[in-house]
Each structure stands twice: as C-alpha cells, then as structure tokens.
VOGU-3710 file (C-alpha; in Angstrom, 3 decimals, decimal comma):
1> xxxxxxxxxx> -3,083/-4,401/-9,662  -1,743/-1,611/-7,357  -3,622/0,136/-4,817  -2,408/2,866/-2,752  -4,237/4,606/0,254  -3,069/6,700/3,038  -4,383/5,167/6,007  -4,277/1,017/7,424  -4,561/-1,230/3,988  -6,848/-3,261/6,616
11> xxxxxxxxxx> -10,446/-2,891/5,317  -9,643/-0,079/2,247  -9,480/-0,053/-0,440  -6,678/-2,634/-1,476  -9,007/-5,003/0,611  -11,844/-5,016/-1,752  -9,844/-4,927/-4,542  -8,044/-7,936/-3,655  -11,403/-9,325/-2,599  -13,465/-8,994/-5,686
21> xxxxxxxxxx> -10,336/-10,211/-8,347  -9,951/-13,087/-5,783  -12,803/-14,333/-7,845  -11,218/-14,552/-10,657  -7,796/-16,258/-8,946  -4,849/-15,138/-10,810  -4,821/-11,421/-10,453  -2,110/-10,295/-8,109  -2,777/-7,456/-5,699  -0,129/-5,363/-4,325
31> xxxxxxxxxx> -0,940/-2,901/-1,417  0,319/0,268/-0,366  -0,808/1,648/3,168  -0,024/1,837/6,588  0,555/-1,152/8,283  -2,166/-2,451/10,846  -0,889/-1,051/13,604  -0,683/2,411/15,942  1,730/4,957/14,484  3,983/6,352/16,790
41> xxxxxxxxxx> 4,990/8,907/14,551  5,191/12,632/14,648  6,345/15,190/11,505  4,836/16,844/8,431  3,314/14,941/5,316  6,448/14,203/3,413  8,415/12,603/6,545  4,988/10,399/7,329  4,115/9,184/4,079  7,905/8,322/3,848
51> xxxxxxxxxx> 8,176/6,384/7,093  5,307/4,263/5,791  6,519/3,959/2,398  4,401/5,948/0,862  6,838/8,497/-0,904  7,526/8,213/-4,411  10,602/6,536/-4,348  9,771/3,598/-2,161  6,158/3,087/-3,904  8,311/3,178/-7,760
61> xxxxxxxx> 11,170/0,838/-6,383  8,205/-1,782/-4,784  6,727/-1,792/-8,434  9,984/-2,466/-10,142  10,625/-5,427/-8,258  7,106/-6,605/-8,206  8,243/-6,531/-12,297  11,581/-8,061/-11,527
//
C-alpha cells in the first residue's frame, strides 16, 4: 500500500494506514511525505514538492523499486 500526503508522514495519513494493516502483519506500507522535521525551504509548488520527493518522477521511480 502507498500513501502519499503533502505535509510530515508523522501522524497522517500513512500513519493510520500502516497502523490498522499492522493488524493483519504482512501488508507493507510505503510512505510519501515530508520528513519529520522543519523545512527550510523557500520556492513555488513544483520546486517544494520536488525537494521532498513528492514530484512525479521521484514518487514513480520509489514504486518501481519497491517492485524491484
């Protein structure tokens, strides 16, 4: 399972996801977020979301090798 959110993966989404399916035990959860930590960053939307790996590319390239 993939989540994706665009703020801290700490307590989101992916959290409760990965929470409830630990139930179960073999579902793995990958999430996509901001790290837990203050973002020094300044720029626009695209240049953000790609300095946190959020663009497409890094998010599709993650998922291929979570396949691999």
């Amino acid at each position: 399972v993939f989540t994706l959110e665009e703020h801290s993966k700490c307590g989101g989404l992916g959290g409760l996801v990965a929470e409830i399916l630990a139930e179960g035990g073999k579902t793995k959860v990958i999430r996509f977020g901001i790290d837990n930590k203050f973002s020094d960053l300044c720029g626009d939307y695209a240049y953000l979301m790609q300095r946190h790996g959020l663009d497409i590319e890094t998010i599709t390239t993650r998922i291929r090798h979570a396949f691999g």
